[in-house]
C-alpha positions as a Python dict, from the first residue, in 0.01 Angstrom:
ca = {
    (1, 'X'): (0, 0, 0),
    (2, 'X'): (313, 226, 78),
    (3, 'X'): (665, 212, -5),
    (4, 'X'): (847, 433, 215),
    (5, 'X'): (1218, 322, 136),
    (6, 'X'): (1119, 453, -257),
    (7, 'X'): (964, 766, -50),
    (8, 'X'): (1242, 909, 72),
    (9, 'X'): (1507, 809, -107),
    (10, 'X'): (1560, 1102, -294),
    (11, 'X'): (1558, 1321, 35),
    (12, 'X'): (1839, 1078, 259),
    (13, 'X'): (2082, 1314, 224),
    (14, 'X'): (1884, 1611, 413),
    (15, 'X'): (1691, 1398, 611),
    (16, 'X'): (2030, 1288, 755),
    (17, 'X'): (2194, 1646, 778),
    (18, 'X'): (1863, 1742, 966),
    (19, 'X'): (1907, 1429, 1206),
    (20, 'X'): (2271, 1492, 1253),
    (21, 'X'): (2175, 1877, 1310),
    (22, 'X'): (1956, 1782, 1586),
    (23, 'X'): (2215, 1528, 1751),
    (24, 'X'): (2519, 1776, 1694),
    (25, 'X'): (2299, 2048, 1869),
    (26, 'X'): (2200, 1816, 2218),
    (27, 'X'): (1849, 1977, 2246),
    (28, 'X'): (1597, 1718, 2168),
    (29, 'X'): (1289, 1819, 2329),
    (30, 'X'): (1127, 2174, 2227),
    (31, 'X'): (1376, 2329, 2044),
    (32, 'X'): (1448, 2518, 1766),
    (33, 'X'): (1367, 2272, 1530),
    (34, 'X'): (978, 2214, 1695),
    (35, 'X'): (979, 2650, 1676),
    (36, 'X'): (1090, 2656, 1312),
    (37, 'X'): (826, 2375, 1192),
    (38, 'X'): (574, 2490, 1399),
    (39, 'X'): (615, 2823, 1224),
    (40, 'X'): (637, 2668, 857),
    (41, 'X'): (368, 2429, 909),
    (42, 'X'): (145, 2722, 1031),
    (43, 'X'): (202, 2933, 758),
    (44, 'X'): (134, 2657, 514),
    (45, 'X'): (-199, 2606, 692),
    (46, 'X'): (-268, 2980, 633),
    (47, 'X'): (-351, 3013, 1031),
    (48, 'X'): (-108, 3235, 1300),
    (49, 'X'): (-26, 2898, 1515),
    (50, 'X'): (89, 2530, 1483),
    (51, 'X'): (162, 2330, 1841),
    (52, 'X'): (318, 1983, 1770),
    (53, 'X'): (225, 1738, 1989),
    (54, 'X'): (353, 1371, 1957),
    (55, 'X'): (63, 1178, 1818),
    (56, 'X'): (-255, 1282, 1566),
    (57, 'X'): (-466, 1093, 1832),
    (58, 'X'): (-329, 1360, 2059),
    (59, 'X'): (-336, 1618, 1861),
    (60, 'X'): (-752, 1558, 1864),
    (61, 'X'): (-788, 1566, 2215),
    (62, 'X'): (-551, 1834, 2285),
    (63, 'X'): (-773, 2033, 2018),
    (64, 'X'): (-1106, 1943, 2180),
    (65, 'X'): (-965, 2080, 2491),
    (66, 'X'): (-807, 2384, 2379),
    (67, 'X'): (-1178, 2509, 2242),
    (68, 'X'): (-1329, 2437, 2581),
    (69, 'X'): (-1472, 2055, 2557),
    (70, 'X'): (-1455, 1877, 2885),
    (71, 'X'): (-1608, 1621, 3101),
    (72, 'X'): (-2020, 1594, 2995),
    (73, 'X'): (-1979, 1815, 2670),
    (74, 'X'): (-2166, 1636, 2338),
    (75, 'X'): (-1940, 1618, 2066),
    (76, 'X'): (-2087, 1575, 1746),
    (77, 'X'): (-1872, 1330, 1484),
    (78, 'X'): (-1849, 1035, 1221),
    (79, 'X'): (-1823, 667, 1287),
    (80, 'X'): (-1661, 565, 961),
    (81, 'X'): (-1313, 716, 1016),
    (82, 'X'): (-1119, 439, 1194),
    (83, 'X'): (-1240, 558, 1594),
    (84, 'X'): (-985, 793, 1627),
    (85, 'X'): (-1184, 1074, 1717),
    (86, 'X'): (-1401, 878, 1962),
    (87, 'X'): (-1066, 727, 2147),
    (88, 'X'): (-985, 1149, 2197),
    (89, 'X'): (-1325, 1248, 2304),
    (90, 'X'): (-1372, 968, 2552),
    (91, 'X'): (-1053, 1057, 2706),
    (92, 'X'): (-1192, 1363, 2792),
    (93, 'X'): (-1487, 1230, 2892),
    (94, 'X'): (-1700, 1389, 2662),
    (95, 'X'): (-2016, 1230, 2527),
    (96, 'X'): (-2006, 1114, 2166),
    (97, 'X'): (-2320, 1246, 1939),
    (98, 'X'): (-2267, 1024, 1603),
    (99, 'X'): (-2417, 1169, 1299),
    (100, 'X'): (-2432, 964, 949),
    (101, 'X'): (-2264, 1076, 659),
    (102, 'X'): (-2322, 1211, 334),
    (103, 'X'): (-2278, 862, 105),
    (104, 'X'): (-2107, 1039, -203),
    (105, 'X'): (-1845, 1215, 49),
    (106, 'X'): (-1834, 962, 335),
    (107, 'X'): (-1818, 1332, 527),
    (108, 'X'): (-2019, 1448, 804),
    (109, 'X'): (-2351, 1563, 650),
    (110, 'X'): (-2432, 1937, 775),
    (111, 'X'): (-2849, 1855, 737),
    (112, 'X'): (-2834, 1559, 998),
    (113, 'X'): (-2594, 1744, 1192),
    (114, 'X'): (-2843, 2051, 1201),
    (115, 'X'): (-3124, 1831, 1347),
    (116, 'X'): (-2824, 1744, 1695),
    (117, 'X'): (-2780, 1904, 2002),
    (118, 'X'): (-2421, 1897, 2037),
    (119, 'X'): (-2148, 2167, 2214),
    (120, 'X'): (-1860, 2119, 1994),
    (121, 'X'): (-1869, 1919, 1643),
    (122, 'X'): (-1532, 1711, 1552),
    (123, 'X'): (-1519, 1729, 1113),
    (124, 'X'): (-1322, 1453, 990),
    (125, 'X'): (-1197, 1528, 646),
    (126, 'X'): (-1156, 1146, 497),
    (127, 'X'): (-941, 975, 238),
    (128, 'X'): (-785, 1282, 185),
    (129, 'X'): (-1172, 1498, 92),
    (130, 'X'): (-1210, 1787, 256),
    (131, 'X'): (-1559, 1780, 427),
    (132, 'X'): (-1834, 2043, 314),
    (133, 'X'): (-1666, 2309, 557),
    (134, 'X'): (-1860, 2614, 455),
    (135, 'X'): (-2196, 2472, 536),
    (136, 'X'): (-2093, 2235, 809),
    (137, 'X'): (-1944, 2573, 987),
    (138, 'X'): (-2239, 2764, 912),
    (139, 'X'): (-2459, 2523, 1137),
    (140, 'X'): (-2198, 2469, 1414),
    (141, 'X'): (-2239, 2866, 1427),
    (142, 'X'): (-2630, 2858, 1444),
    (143, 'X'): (-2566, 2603, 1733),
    (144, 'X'): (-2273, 2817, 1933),
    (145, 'X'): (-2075, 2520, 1918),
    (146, 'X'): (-1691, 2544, 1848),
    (147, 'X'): (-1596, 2332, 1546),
    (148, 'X'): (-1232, 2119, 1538),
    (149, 'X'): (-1086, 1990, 1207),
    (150, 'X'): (-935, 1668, 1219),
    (151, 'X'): (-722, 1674, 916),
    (152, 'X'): (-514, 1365, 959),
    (153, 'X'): (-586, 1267, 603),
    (154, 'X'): (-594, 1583, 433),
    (155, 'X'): (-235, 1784, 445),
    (156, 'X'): (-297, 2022, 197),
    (157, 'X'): (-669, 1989, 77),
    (158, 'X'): (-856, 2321, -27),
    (159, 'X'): (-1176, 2436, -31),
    (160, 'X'): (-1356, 2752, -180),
    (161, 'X'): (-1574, 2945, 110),
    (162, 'X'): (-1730, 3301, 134),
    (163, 'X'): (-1413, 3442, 219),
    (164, 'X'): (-1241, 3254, -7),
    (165, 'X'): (-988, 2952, -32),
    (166, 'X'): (-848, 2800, 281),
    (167, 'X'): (-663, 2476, 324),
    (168, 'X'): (-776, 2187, 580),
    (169, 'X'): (-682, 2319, 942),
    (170, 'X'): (-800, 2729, 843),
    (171, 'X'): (-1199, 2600, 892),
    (172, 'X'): (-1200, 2548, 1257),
    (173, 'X'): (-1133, 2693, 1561),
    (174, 'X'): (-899, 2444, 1601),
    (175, 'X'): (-717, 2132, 1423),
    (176, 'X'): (-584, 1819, 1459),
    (177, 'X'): (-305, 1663, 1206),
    (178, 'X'): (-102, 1343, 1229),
    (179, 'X'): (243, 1289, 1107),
    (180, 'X'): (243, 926, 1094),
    (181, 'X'): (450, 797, 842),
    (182, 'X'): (201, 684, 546),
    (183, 'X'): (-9, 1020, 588),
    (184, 'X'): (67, 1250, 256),
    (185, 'X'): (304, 1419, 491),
    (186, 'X'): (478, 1190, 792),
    (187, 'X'): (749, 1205, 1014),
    (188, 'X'): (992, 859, 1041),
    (189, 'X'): (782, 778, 1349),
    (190, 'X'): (498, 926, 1539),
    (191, 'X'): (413, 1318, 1535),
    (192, 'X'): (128, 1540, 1496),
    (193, 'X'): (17, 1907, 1554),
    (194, 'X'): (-299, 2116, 1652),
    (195, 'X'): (-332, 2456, 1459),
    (196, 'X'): (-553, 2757, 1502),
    (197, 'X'): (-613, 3084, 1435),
    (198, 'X'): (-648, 3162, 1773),
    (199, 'X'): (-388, 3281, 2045),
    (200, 'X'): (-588, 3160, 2311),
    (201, 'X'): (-632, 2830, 2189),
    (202, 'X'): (-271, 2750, 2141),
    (203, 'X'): (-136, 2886, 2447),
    (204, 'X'): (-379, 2662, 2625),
    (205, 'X'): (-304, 2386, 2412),
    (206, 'X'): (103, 2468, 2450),
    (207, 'X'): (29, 2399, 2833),
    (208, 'X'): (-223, 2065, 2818),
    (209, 'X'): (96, 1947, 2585),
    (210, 'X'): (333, 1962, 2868),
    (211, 'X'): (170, 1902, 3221),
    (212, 'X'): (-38, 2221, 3202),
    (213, 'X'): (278, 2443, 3294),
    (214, 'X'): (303, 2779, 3222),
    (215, 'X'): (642, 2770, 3304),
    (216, 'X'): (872, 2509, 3474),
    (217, 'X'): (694, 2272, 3713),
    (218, 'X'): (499, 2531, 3758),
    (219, 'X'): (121, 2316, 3684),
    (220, 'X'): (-239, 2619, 3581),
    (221, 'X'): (-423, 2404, 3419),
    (222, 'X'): (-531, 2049, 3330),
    (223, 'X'): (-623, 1829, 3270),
    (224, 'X'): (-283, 1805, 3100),
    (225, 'X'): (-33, 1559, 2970),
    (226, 'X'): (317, 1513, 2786),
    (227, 'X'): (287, 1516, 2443),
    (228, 'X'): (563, 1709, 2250),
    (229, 'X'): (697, 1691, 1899),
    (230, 'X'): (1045, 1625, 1978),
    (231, 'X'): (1320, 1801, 1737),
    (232, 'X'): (1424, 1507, 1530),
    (233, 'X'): (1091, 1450, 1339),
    (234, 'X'): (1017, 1808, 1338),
    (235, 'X'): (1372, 1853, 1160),
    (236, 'X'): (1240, 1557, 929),
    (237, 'X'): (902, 1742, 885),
    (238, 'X'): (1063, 2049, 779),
    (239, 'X'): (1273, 1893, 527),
    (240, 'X'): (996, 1693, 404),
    (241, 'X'): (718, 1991, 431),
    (242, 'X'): (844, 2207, 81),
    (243, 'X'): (753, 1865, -113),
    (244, 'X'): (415, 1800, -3),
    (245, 'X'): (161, 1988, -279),
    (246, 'X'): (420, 1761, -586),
    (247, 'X'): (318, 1451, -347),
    (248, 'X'): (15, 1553, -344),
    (249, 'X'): (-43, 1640, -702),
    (250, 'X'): (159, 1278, -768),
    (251, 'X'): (-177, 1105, -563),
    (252, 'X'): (-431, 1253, -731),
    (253, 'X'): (-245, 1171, -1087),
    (254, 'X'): (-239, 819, -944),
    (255, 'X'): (-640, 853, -859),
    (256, 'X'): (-717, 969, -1218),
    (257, 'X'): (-517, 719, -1411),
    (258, 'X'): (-758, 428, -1184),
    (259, 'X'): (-1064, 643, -1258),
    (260, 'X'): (-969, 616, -1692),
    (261, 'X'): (-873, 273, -1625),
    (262, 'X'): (-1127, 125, -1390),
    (263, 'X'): (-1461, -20, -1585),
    (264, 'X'): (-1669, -265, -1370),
    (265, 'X'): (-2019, -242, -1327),
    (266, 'X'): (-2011, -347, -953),
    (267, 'X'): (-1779, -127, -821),
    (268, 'X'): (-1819, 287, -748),
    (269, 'X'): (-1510, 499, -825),
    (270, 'X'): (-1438, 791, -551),
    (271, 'X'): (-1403, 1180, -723),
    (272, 'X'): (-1082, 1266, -658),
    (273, 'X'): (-1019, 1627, -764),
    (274, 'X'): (-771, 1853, -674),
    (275, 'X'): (-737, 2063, -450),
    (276, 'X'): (-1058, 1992, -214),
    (277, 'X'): (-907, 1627, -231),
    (278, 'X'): (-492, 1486, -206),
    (279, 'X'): (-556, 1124, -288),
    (280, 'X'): (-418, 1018, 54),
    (281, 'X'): (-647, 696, -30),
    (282, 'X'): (-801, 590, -293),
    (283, 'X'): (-1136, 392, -186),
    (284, 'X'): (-1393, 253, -404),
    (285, 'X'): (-1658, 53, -261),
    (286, 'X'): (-1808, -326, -349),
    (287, 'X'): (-2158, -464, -241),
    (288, 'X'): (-1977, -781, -242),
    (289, 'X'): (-1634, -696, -81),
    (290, 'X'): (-1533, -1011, 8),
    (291, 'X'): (-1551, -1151, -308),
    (292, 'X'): (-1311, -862, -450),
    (293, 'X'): (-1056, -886, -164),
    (294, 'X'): (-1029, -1221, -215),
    (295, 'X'): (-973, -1183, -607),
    (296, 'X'): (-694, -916, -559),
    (297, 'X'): (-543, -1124, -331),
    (298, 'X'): (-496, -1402, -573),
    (299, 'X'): (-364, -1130, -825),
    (300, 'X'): (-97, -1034, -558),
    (301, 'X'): (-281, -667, -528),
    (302, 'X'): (-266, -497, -220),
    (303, 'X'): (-530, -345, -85),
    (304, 'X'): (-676, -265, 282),
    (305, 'X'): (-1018, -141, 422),
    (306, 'X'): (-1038, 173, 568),
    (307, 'X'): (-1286, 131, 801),
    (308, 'X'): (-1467, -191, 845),
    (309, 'X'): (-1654, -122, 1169),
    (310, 'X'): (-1786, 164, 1268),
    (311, 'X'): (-1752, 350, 1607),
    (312, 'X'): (-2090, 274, 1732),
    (313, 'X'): (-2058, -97, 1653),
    (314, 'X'): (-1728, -155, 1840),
    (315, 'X'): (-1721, -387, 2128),
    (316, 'X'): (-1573, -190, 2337),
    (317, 'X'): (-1928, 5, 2400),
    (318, 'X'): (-2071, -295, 2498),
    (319, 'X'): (-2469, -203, 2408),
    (320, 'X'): (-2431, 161, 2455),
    (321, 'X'): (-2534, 229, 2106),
    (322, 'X'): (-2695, -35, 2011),
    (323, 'X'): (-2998, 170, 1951),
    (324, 'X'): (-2868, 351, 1713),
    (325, 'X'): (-2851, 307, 1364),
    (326, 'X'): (-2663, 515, 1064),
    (327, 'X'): (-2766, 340, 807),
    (328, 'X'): (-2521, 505, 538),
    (329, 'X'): (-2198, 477, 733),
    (330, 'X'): (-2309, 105, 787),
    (331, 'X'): (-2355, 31, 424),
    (332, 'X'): (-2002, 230, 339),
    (333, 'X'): (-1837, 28, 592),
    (334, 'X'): (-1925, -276, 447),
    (335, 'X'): (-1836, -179, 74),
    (336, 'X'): (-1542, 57, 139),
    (337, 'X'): (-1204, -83, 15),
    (338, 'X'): (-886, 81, -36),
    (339, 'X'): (-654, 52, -339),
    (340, 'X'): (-219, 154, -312),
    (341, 'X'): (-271, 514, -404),
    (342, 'X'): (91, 705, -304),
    (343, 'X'): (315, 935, -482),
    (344, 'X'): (571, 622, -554),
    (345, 'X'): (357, 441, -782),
    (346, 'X'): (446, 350, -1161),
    (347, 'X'): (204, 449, -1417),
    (348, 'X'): (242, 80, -1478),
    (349, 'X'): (136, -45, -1182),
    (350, 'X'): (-151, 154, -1176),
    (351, 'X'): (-259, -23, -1470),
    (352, 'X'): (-178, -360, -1342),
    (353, 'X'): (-383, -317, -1009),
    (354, 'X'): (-667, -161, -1257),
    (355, 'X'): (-621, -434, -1516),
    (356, 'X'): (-697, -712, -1204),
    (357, 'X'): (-980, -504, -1085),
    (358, 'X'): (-1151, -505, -1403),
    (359, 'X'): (-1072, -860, -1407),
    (360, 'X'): (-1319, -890, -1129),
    (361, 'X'): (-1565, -1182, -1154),
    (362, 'X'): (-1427, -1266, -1510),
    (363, 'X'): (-1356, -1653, -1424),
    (364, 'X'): (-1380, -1639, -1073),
    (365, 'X'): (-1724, -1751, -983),
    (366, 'X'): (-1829, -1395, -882),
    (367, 'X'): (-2102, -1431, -1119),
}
């Protein structure tokens, strides 16, 4: 699905002048390396403040509890993007308010999410789609209730709104990014990053990062944590940060040579257009899934499933939500499947993965 070696490759010789910068300075913890990515990757947001943080899962809940959400709140959210957002919430012990999708998006849809009562809304921007931003912010307003981006899967998506073009992370009043290494831009290990526009926000969220101090063991608020970018992956991240929009535009070249090539009457292709969508996956969906997974298997095609249960169905809630029923995100869960979409890939592998997909039922007792 990845091929990471391939990926950076071309940038070893910086990324190891950046690591050996780090080690030859003997500041690895909130340095000048977190300062000077923290100010690039702000910038490249288009918002005043970035505050890494060591994990995109952290960098939700820090978010969530820089604009206020706490013990009680309802936080409005998908269950088809992989629980992330729930794990975050329910460590702040915030009450999850699932609202179903929009099926051609997979995105939060703003009408359900008008009919909620909710105090904050957490916008999940999936497979590398920007959600419907201008409308969904429009009803969080009509509600009072803050609005956080989580943009783990969209580094770099745009959107047109009535003040014109902003990139994921410039919606909210705050937002979450991860830097794990497959996203369109990673780190060589775990990182991630809450921006805003706001100075409030990110001092608050500058403290939650590290034990609520607003100086040296010196605890004002909570509840806190330790969760810092340390200065070797934000020295990667800053090497790696001028190439992201050619990665980018490299994924969605990869999504439009499957859309020419892909022809099957079962499947449904995703729209993946530039720039309100980076191709970090490339998911089509199946009624009969398992049948295709098993065919692409046996044509050596990788593939994965990005999600197969959603958040309300997970064990883990016991019969909490059993109630409940969204009955689009349950019918994309069960057709969703994900096809090796990354800057890396050869025009001619494209074709073979799209050759084996069309091949689909042809011979295999699919009917």
């Amino acid at each position: 699905m990845n091929d990471l070696a391939a990926h950076h490759a071309p940038l070893a010789g910086a990324l190891t002048d950046a690591v050996r910068r780090v080690i030859d300075s003997g500041w690895f913890v909130l340095g000048r390396e977190v300062a000077g990515f923290e100010e690039a990757f702000a910038a490249y947001c288009g918002v005043p403040h970035a505050v890494g943080v060591a994990n995109g899962t952290d960098a939700i809940e820090l978010a969530l509890a820089g604009v206020g959400v706490g013990r009680g709140d309802r936080v409005a959210l998908v269950a088809n993007a992989g629980g992330y957002g729930t794990t975050a919430l329910l460590a702040l012990g915030a009450e999850p308010v699932y609202v179903d999708v929009d099926e051609d998006t997979a995105t939060l849809d703003p009408q359900l999410l008008d009919r909620e009562t909710f105090d904050a809304v957490l916008v999940t921007h999936l497979y590398g789609r920007l959600a419907d931003m201008p409308a969904l912010r429009a009803v969080a307003d009509r509600h009072g209730a803050a609005v956080v981006e989580d943009c783990a899967q969209a580094h770099g998506a745009s959107l047109d709104g009535p003040s014109g073009s902003r990139r994921a992370g410039a919606w909210g009043d705050a937002a979450a990014f991860s830097f794990y290494p497959t996203k369109n831009l990673g780190a060589l290990g775990d990182g991630g990053a809450v921006v805003t526009a706001s100075a409030e926000v990110a001092e608050r969220v500058r403290r939650l990062r590290q034990y609520g101090w607003d100086r040296k063991y010196h605890q004002v608020t909570g509840p806190a944590r330790n969760s810092r970018l340390d200065e070797v992956q934000a020295a990667v991240l800053s090497v790696k940060l001028p190439h992201l929009d050619g990665w980018n535009a490299a994924r969605v070249a990869v999504a439009a040579r499957y859309r020419d090539a892909i022809r099957h009457p079962k499947l449904t292709l995703p729209e993946v257009d530039a720039p309100g969508h980076v191709g970090h996956l490339y998911v089509l969906r199946c009624a009969d899934r398992d049948a295709l997974s098993a065919h692409l298997r046996a044509h050596g095609v990788a593939h994965d499933v990005h999600y197969p249960l959603p958040d309300h169905r997970q064990p883990v809630h016991g019969d909490r939500f059993a109630g409940l029923e969204l009955p689009v995100t349950e019918r994309l869960c069960a057709e969703v499947l994900s096809l090796p979409c990354h800057p890396e890939l050869r025009a001619e592998q494209v074709d073979r993965v799209a050759a084996a997909v069309n091949a689909f039922g042809a011979g295999d007792g699919e009917g």
